[in-house]
N, C-alpha and C positions, 0 to 999 in steps of 0.2 A: 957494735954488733948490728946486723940488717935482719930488718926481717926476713924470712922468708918465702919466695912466692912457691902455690902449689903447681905442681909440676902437670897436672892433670885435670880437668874439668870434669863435675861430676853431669855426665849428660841428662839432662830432664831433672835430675836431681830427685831425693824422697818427695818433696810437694809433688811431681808429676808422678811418680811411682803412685804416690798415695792415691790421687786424682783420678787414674787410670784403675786401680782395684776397686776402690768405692763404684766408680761407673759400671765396671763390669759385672761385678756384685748384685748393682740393683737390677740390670739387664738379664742376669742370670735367672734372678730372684722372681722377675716377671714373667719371664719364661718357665718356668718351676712349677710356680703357684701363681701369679696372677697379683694385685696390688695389694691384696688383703693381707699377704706373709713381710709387708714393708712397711718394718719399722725399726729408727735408727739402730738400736740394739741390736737386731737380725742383720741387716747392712755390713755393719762394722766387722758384726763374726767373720760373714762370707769373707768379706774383703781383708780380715786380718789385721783389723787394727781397732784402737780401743773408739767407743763410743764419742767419749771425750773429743777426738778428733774431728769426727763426725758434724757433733754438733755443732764445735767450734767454728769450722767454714762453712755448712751450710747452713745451720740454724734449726733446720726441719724437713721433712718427707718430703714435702712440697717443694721448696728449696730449692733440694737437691736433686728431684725429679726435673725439673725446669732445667737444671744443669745439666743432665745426662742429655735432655731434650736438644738445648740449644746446640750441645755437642753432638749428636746422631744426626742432627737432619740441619750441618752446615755444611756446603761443598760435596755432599754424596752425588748431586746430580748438574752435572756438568750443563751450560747456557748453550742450548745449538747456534750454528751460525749458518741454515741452510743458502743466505740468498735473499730471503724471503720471511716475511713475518709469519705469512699461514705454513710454511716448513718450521722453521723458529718454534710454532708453538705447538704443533701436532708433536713434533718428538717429543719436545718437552713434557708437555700435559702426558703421550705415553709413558714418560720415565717416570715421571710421578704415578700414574696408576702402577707401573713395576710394584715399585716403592713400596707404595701403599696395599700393595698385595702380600707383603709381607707378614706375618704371623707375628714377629717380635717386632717390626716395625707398629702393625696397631696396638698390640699391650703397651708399650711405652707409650704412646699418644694419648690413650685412653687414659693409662694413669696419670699424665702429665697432665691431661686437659682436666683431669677430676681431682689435681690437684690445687688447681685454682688459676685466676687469669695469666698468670706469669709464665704456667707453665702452656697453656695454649697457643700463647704470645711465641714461646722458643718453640712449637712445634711448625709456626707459618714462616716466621724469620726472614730465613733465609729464600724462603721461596719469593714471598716480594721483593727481594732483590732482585734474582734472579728475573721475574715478572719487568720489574723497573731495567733491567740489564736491553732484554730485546724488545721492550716498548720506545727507550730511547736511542738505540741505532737501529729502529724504524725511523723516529721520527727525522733524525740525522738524513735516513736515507730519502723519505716524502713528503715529511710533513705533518701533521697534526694528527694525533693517536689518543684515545682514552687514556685517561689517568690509573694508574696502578692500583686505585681499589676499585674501581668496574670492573678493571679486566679480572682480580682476582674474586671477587664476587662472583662472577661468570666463569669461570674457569676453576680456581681450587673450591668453593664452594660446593657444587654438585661433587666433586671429585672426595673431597673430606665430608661430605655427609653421607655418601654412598658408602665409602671406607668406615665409618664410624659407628653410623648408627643403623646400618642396614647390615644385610646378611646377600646384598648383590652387590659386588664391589665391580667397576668399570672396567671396562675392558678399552680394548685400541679403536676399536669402531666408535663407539660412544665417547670416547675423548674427541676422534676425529669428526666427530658433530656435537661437540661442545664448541669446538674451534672455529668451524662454520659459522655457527651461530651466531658468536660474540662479533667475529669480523664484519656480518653480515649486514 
């Protein structure tokens, strides 16, 4: 007798079903009420699976905040390629103000960063890459460029404390004399 092979592939499978309701859940959850209504119990309703679940992959609020984190803000914002590093980084720094002009985009940040450093950690990520992406095909292109925690010091710092902790969030001017500055 042979075993059997399955004739079909279960795409993404229950782990990513699961992965994908619990994220949406918590996003929903934030959007709702705010971080105060997140807690795993609440979570698992929304998303329709048992707690147990829950805790088991993420552990805790925090956790799983950081996960949803690290997941929303990888690859949303595309690395320009104008020619030029001061083009390079005015789009850029403008798609992050987009971004971060978002209303569920800062509830999740807010909760993720108040969830502890892990979760802060997955809300910058991907952005020093990105940062490190057009600091090194400058350098390819002339030469010697600050290191990727200056520029983001100068750059996503004004940009995520305006967004965060202020009630004035940046606009395209003020990014494009963020960029000035730093290159200057």
């Amino acid at each position: 007798m042979t075993a059997s092979i399955p004739t079909h592939t279960r795409p993404g499978g229950r782990s990513a079903r699961v992965r994908a309701a619990v994220h949406r859940a918590v996003e929903e959850l934030l959007a709702d009420g705010g971080p105060d209504v997140l807690t795993i119990p609440v979570i698992a309703a929304r998303a329709g699976v048992h707690a147990t679940t829950v805790y088991r992959r993420w552990g805790s609020v925090g956790e799983l905040l950081a996960a949803v984190a690290a997941s929303r803000f990888s690859g949303d914002i595309v690395v320009p390629d104008t020619g030029t590093l001061r083009g390079d980084l005015e789009t850029w720094v403008g798609d992050v103000v987009t971004d971060l002009a978002d209303p569920d985009t800062l509830a999740l940040m807010r909760a993720a960063i108040g969830a502890g450093e892990r979760g802060g950690c997955a809300c910058t990520a991907d952005r020093h890459a990105q940062l490190a992406a057009m600091l090194d095909r400058e350098r390819s292109r002339s030469g010697t460029m600050p290191d990727v925690e200056r520029a983001a010091d100068a750059l996503l710092g004004p940009l995520y404390y305006r967004a965060i902790f202020t009630e004035r969030p940046g606009d395209a001017g003020w990014a494009r004399e963020l960029v000035a500055s730093f290159l200057s």
